[in-house]
C-alpha positions in Angstrom: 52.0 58.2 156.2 55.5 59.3 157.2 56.5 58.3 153.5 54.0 60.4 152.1 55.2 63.2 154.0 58.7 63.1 153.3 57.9 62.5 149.6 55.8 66.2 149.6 58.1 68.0 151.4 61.2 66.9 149.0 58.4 67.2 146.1 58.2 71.0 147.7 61.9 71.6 148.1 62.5 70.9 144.7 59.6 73.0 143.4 61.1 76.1 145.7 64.8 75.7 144.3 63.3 74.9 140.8 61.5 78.6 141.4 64.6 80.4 142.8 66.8 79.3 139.8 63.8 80.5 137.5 63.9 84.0 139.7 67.5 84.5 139.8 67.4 83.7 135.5 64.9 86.5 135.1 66.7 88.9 137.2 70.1 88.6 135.3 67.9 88.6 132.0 66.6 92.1 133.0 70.4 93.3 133.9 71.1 92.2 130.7 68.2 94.6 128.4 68.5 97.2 131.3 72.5 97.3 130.2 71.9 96.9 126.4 69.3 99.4 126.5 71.4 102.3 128.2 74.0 101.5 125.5 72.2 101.7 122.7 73.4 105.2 121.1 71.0 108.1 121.2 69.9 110.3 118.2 67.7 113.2 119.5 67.5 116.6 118.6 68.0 119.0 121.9 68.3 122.6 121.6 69.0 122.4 117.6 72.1 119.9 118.1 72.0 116.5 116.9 73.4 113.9 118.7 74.6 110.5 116.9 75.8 108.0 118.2 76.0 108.6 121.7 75.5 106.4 124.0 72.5 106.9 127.0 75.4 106.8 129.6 77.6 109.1 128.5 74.8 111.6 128.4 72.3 110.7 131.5 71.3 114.3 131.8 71.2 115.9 128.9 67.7 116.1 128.7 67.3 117.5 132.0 69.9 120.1 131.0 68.0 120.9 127.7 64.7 121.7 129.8 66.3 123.7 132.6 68.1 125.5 129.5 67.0 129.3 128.7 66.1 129.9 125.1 66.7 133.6 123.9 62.9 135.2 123.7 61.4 135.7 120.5 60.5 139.3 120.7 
């Protein structure tokens, strides 16, 4: 009985560290496309101006600046 016992609980162990390795794998596979993804360069239109090649970080707000941005009426 106390064989059995020990044998689940290392049987358990090893499932929970076999799960945190899995875990920790998937979180540093998301900080890897969260990173590649705000590098990749940007080509929007915004306010008439193209801009090419650009990456995502070196512009975090220009689309928040493009909607706060006045446009000249049309009448």
């Amino acid at each position: 009985m106390i064989m059995n016992n020990m044998k689940k609980n290392k049987e358990k162990e090893e499932e929970r560290k076999r799960l945190a390795k899995a875990l920790k794998q998937n979180i540093l596979k998301r900080k890897k496309q969260q990173q590649s993804r705000q590098s990749r360069p940007l080509s929007k239109f915004v306010c008439g101006e193209e801009f090419l090649g650009e990456s995502a970080a070196e512009y975090p707000n220009i689309f928040e600046e493009a909607l706060t941005t006045k446009l000249p009426s049309e009448t």
